[in-house]
N, C-alpha and C positions, 0 to 999 in steps of 0.2 A: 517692622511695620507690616500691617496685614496687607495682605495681596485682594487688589478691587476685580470684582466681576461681572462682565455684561452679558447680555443674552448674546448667544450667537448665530439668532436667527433658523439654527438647522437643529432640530429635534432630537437628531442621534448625537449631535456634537454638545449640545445642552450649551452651559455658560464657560465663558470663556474670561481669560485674564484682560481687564479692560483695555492694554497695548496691544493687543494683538487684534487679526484681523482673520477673517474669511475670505478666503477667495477660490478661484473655478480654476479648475486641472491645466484648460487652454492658456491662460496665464500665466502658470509656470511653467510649464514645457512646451517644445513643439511637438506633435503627437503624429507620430506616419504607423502609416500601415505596414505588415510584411505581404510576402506573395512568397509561388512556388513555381519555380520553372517548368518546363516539361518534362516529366520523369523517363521518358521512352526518347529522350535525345541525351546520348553520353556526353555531348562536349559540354552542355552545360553543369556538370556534377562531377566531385573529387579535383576540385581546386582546392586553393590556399585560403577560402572564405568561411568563417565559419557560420554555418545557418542554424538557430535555433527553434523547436517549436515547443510546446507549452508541458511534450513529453520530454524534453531535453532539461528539465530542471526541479527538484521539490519543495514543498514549503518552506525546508529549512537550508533551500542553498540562497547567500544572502548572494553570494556572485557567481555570475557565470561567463564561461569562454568560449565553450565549443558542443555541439551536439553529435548527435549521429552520424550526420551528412557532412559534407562542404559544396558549395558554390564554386565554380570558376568566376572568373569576372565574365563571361560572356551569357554563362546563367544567371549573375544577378543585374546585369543589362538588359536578360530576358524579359522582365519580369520588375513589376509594380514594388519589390521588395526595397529595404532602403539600409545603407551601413550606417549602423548606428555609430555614434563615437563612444568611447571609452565612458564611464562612469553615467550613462545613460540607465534608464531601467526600464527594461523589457515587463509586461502585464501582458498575463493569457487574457484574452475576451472570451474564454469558452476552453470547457472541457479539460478542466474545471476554470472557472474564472476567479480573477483575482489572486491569481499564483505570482508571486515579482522575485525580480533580483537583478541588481547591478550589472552589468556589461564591465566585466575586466579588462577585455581590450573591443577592438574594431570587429564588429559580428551584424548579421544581417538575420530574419527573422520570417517565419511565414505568414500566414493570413490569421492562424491561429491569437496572435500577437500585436499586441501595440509597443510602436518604441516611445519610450518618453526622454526627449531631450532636454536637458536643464536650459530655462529660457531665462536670462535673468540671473537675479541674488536670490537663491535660495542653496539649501543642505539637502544634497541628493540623499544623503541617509538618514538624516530627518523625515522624509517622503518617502525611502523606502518603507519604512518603520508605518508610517501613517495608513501608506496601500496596505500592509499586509492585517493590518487589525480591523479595517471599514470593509472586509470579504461579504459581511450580509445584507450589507448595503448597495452593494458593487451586485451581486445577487439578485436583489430586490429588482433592478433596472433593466437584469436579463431577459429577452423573449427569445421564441422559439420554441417546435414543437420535438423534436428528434433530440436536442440538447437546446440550454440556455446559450444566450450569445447573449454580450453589450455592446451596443452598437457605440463607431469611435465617436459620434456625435455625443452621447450621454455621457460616454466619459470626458469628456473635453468639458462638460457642462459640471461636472462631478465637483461637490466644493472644500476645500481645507482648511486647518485651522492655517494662520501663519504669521508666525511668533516671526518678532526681530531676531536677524542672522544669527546673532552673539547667542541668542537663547536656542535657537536650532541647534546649534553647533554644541551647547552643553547636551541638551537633550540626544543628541543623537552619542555624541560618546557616552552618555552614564547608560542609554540604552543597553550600548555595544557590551558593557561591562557588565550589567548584571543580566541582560540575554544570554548572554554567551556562558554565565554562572548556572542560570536555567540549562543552557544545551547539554553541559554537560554531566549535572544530573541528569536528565532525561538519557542521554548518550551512557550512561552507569545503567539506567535501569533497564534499556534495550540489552545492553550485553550481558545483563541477571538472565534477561527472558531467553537468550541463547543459550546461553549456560544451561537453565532448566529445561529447553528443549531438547540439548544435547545430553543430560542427566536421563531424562525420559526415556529418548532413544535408546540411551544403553542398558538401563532397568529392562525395557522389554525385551530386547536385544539378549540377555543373557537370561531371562526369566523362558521363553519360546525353544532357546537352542542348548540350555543347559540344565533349567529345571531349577526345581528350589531346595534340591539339597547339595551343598557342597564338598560333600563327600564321595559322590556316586561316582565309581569308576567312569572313565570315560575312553569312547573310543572314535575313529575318523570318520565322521560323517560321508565322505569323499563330496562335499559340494563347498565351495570354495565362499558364498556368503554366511554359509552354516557353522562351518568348522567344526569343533569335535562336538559330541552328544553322550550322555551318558549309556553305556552298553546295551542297558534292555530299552531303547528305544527301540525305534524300524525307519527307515526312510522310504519313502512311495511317492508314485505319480500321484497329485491335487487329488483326480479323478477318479482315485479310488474311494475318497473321501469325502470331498462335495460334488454338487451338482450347480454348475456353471451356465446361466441362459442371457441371453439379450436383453436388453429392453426396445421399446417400440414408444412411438409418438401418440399420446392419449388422442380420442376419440371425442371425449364427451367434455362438458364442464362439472365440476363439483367441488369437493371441500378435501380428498384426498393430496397431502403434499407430494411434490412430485420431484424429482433429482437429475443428477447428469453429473458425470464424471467431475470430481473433487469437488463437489458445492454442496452445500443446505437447498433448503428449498427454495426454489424459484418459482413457482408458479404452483396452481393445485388443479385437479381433474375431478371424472366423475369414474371412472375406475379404478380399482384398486389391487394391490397385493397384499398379504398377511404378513406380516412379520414376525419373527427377531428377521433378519437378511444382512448380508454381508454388501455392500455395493463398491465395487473394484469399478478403475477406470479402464475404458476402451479405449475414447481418445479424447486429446484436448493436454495443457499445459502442466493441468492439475492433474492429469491420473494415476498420478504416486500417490495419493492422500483418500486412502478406501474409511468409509462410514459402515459404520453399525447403525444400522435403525429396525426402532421396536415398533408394533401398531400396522396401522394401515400406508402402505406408500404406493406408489410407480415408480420408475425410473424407465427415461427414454434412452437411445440407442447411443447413446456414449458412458453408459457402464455396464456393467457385469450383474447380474443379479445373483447372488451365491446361497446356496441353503446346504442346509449339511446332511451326511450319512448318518446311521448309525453310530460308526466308529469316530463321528469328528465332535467336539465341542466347536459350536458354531463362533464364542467369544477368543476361542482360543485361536481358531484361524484368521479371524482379526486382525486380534496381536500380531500373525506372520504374517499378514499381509502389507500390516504397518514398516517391516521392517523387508519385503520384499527385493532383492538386488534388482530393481528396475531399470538400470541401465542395460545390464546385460540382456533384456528381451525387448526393452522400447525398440520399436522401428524408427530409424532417425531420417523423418520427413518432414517437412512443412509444419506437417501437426502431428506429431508424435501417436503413436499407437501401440495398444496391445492387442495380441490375437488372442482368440478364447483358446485356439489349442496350445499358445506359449502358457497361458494360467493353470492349463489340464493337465497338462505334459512338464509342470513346473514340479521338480523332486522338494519334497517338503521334508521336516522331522514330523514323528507320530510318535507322542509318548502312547502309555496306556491311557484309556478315557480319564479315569481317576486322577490322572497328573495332570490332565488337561485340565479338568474340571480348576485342579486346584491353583494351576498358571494362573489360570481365567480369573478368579475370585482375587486370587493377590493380586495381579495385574489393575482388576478395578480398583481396588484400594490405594493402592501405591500409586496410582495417574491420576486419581480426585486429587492427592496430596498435593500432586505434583503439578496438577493443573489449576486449583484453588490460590497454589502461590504464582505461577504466571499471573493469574485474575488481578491479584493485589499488587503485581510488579504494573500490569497496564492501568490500571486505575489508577496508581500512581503518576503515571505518564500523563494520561489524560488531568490530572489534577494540577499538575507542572506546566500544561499548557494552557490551558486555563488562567493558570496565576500568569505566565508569561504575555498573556493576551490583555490581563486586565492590566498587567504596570504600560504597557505600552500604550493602553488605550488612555490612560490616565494622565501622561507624560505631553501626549503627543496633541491632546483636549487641553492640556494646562490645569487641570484637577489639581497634579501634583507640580511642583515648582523644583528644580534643580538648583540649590544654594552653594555655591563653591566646593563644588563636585561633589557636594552631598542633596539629598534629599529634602524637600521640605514639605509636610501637607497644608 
């Protein structure tokens, strides 16, 4: 028999199966807020409570337990926070909004968060399902200027499809089933983009420190991330080789891209430097991840600015710079750093120019390959979530119909 359909009144949910109903968030759940105790009094922190905030969990964790922190009970006494019960589901209001997932046991939550407590006959995994696909909706609702917020009033006003129990409860298990067939495609093609990450690293890795002939006697480099080099190489201080300088905070506005340790561009100015350039990190999380850039750029005072000698191929020192033992020079602070004289004073291998030349040439070749197939391993990803976004938006609207644990459209 064909399945009847009514409007559903909400534009993004469109038509609905005509048993089913619309209803508002405050409805099914009771909805509290979390809070944060005072971070400068100990007794309230490193209890048995586990406190989550909205960095405590990611798109794809469908449950969660515990975060960073814990609570005493005397800090979440402190404090507007509230313990959720077990199979509750925690929703960021902000940064990023619309992030959810299950409460595996008894947890409490910061301000970042709304709990939602099942009020009523409904399927908490039905609902999880439902938050996590209406995210540009949930969006749409947000203000504020510094980051979006929803305030708990628009979510409590927020409206659902909501199918009788029995149908919840198929929908949320066929969900489970073929979501979970998605994660783990996707969970296959993250551990390809490792794999080629880690194929990469070591193509450069032996392309910088051994050259490209396999045959070429070799002998002890005596640097311990180097290891052996073929004989007629040389090894020397950076500094004989390139010229190592600061960057500084632009002056002016203009169309120049501008940089900072391990990033693309972030902003642009009205001055400029010439390029090809090497840009090494000074400080910050990412300054293991040095850029090559051709053309006009700046870079402010969290990278390096490198240009080369005579005797260096500027691509070539690249490649070493990619492969750099950066633990052994990071200063292990707060915010991690390098000093320009640890980069200067850093012993390198120096083929001849010529071998450089020819590192450098293979090395571009062989990382487009190499990086071409990451492209199509994430594009894939992004294609899997996608698909995974539309079966649930489809399920959860009643588009599609769940027929004795199959499928119907």
């Amino acid at each position: 028999m064909e399945r009847e359909y009514k409007d559903s009144g909400i534009e993004w949910i469109g038509q609905i199966p005509k048993e089913w109903k619309v209803t508002l968030s405050k409805r099914l759940f009771t909805i509290v807020a979390g809070a944060t105790p005072k971070t400068d009094n100990v007794d309230l922190w490193d209890g048995d409570i586990s406190w989550i905030t909205p960095a405590d969990y990611k798109t794809e964790d469908k449950f969660v337990c515990s975060g960073r922190r814990n609570l005493s009970e005397k800090g979440k006494n402190s404090c507007a926070t509230y313990l959720l019960p077990t199979n509750s589901i925690v929703f960021s209001k902000r940064a990023p909004i619309g992030l959810v997932a299950i409460t595996a046991k008894e947890l409490c939550t910061n301000q970042g968060c709304l709990g939602c407590i099942p009020d009523g006959q409904l399927i908490v995994l039905f609902y999880y399902y439902a938050m996590s696909v209406f995210t540009e909706q949930f969006e749409l609702l947000g203000t504020g200027t510094t980051f979006k917020e929803i305030s708990a009033t628009k979510f409590a006003n927020f409206p659902f499809p909501y199918p009788p129990l029995p149908e919840q409860q198929k929908i949320a298990e066929y969900l489970d089933k073929v979501c979970g067939e998605v994660d783990e495609m996707i969970a296959l093609q993250e551990q390809m983009i490792e794999e080629l990450k880690a194929y990469k690293q070591s193509v450069i890795t032996e392309a910088v420190t051994k050259g490209l002939n396999p045959n070429a006697p070799m002998k002890d480099s005596g640097i311990d991330w180097i290891g052996e080099i073929p004989e007629h190489w040389e090894t020397s201080k950076a500094k004989h080789y390139v010229i190592i300088t600061n960057g500084s905070d632009p002056k002016t506005e203009g169309d120049t891209p501008v940089y900072g340790s391990g990033s693309s561009s972030f902003k642009t100015c009205g001055e400029y430097k010439d390029g090809p350039t090497v840009l090494i990190g000074r400080k910050g999380a990412t300054l293991h991840i040095p850029h090559f850039i051709e053309g006009k750029y700046w870079n402010v005072d969290t990278a390096f600015d490198v240009k080369s000698k005579d005797n260096m191929k500027l691509k070539y020192y690249y490649y070493l710079a990619v492969i750099f033992d950066y633990k052994y020079y990071i200063s292990q602070t707060t915010l991690p750093g390098m000093a320009q004289s640890s980069y200067n004073n850093m012993i390198i291998p120096c083929p001849p120019f010529s071998e450089q030349q020819s590192v450098a040439s293979y090395l571009d070749t062989k990382c487009t390959e190499i990086d071409s197939l990451i492209a199509i391993k994430q594009q894939k990803i992004e294609e899997l979530k996608d698909y995974k976004k539309s079966v649930i938006y489809e399920y959860v609207t009643g588009k599609k119909e769940v027929v004795g644990g199959h499928r119907k459209t």
